[in-house]
Each structure stands twice: as structure tokens, then as C-alpha cells.
N, C-alpha and C positions, 0 to 999 in steps of 0.2 A: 920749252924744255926739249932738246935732242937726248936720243938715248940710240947707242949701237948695240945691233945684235949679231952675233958671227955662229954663222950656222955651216957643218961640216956637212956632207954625204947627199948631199940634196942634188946634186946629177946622178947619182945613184938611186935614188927615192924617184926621180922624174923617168929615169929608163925602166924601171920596173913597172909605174903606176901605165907608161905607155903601151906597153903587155897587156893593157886593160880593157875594154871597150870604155870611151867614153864615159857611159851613166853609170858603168860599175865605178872608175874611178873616182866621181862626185862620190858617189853612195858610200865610199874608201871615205875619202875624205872627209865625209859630212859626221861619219856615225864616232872618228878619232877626234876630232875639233870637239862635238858635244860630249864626248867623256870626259876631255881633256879641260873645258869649259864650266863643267857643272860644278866642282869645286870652288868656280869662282861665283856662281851664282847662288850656289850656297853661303858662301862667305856673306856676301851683300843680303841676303836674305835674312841673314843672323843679326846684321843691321839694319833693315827696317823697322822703326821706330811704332812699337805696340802691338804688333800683327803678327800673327803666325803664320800669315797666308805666304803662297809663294808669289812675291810681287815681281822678282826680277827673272826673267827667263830664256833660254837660248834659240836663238831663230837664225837662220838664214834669208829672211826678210825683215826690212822696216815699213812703215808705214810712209804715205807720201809725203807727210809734213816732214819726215826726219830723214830724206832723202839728203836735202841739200847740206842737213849738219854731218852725215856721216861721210869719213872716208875712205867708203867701197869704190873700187874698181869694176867698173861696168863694161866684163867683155865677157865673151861664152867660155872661155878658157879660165875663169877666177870664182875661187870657190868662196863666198863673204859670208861669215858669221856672227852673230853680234849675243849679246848679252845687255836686255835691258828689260825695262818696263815697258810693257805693251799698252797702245792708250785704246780709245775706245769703249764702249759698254763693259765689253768681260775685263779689260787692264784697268791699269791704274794710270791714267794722264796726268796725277797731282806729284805723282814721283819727283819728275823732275824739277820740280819744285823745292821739294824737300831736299833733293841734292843738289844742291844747286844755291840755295835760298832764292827770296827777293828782296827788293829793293822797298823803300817805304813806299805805300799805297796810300792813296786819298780817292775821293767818289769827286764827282763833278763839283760838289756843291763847297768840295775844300776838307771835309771831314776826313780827318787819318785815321784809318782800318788797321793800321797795323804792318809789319815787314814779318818773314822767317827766313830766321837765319841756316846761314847752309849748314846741313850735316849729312856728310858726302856718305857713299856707302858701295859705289862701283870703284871708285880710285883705290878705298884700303882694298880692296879684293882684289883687285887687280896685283896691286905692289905685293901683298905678301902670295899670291900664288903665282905668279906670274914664270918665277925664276925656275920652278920643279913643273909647271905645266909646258915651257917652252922646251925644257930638257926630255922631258918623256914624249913627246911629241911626234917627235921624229923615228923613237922606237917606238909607238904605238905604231904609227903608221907603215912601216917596216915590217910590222906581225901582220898587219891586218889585210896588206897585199900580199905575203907570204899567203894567209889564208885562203885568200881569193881566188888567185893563181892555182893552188890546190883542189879547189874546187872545181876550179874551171878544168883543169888537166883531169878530174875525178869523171868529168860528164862524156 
């Protein structure tokens, strides 16, 4: 499924974040994406099936297994954020499961275990916030160098 997105001012957004140092702009960056983000990971949280816990959550890193499914850009100039379940001891690794489904299972011996079926929960979050998180975005980012810059001319 292709989808276009037409984004206005973004040489304007690039010439000011360049006004930046470097790690201040990441730091720009990082702290507009997770505000702009967390709506969505609320959303999927709201669907996690039984749990109140907070299963799905925002990172700027994944794990090495979920390298090669994701696709970030790997250069020093790209700022990658993601929204998911983290696996491991403290995450949740059956997540993806659950969104996902699987397929019918059997053991060696032939005995069917059973299949789960998918019930997605990062796709609805995504589609219904998607369209006021990509629009605010660019004005968050816009205030948040505005403030920076202010800072920096304060010192």
C-alpha cells in the first residue's frame, strides 16, 4: 500500500535547525517526535488486550533482531523513532504475536497447539492519529527551535 505525503516549509525548518549545533538539533528533534508520538502509543495501549500496563513505547532504538524488519535509515544525519513493544526481560516479546497473529502450530509429535488470531493494535493508532500528529509536527518543531535559538542567544 503506497500512501503520499506533501510537506510545506521543511527548507525552512532545515535552515533554522542548521543554526543548531548538531546534538542540540537531535535533542530538537527527539523531544517533538516523542510528544508528537505518544498519542499514538497511547492509542495502542488502549488496545492491548487485558493489561493496563504500558506495553507499547517510544524509542529511538530497536533491538538487534528487529533491525532488519525495520525501515530506519542508518546515517549520522537521521533522526529514527519508533513506537513498539520492546522484547526482552522488562518488554513484552509476545506482542508481536498478538498483532500480528499466527499461523496454526503443532509440536513434533503432530499435536495442534492451537493458532492466534491477529488483533492489530499499532496500525489503528497509527491511521487515526497519524493525520493531526504529521500536521502539528512541523509547528512543534518550529516552536521548539524558536526556543532553543532563544536560549542559545540568552547565554
Amino acid at each position: 500500500m503506497s500512501r503520499s505525503l506533501k510537506m510545506t516549509g521543511g527548507k525552512e525548518l532545515e535552515q533554522l535547525l542548521a543554526q543548531l549545533p548538531t546534538a542540540t538539533a537531535k535533542s530538537v528533534g527527539r523531544r517533538v517526535m516523542k510528544k508528537r508520538l505518544k498519542p499514538v502509543a497511547d492509542f495502542a495501549n488502549a488496545l492491548w488486550p487485558g493489561s493496563s500496563d504500558d506495553v507499547f513505547r517510544i524509542t529511538s532504538r530497536v533491538s538487534r533482531g528487529q533491525i532488519a524488519d525495520s525501515h530506519m535509515q542508518r546515517d549520522s544525519g537521521t533522526l529514527n523513532m519508533f513506537v513498539g513493544a520492546p522484547g526482552g526481560a522488562l518488554g513484552t516479546p509476545e506482542a508481536h504475536l498478538i498483532e500480528f497473529g499466527t499461523g496454526p502450530r503443532y509440536h513434533e509429535s503432530g499435536k495442534y497447539v492451537g493458532a492466534v488470531s491477529a488483533s492489530p493494535m499499532l496500525q489503528p493508532a497509527w491511521e487515526a492519529n497519524r493525520g493531526t500528529m504529521l500536521r502539528a509536527l512541523g509547528a512543534d518543531l518550529f516552536e521548539e527551535i524558536q526556543k532553543s535559538l532563544a536560549r542559545r542567544a540568552a547565554k
